[in-house]
C-alpha positions in Angstrom: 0.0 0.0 0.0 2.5 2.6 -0.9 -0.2 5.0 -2.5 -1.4 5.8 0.7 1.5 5.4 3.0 3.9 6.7 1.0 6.8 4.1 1.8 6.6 0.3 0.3 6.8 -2.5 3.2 10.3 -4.3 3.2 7.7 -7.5 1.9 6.8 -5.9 -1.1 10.5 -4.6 -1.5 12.7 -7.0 -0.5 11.5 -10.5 0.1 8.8 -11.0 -2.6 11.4 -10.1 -5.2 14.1 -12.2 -3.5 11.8 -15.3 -3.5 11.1 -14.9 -7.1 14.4 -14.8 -8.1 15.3 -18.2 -6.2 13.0 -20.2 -7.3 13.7 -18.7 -11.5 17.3 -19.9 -10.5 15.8 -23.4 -9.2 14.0 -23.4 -12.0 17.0 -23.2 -14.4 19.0 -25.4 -12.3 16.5 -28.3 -12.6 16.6 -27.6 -16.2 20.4 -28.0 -16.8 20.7 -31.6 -15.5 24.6 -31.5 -16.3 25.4 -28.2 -14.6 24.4 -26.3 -11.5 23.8 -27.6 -7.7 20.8 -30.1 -8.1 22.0 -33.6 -9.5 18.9 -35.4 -10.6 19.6 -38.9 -11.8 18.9 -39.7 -15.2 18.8 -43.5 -14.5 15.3 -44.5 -14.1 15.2 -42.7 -18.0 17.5 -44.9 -18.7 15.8 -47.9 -17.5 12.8 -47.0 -19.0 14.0 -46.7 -22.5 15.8 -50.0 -22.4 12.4 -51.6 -21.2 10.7 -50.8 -24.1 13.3 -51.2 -26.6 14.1 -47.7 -27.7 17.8 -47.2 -29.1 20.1 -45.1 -27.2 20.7 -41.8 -28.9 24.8 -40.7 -29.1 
């Protein structure tokens, strides 16, 4: 409610702007399975395609 206080809460400010930027950076991170802080393993994938019988890609 800045309008009618004239000053912005540190919420509004600070935190809500901070919390948006970590999770687009978790975001990313879980995209990029080769790079970044989260390892996700790529093994049950793998399992799967070798259950049904697709060729692995080079």
């Amino acid at each position: 409610m800045s309008g009618e206080q004239g000053s912005r809460s540190p919420f509004s400010s600070f935190v809500l702007p901070s919390l948006v930027a970590i999770v687009l950076v978790l975001i990313f991170d879980i995209a990029n399975p080769h790079k970044g802080f989260i390892g996700i393993s790529q093994q049950p994938l793998a399992d799967l395609q070798r259950s049904i019988g697709v060729p692995r890609g080079g």
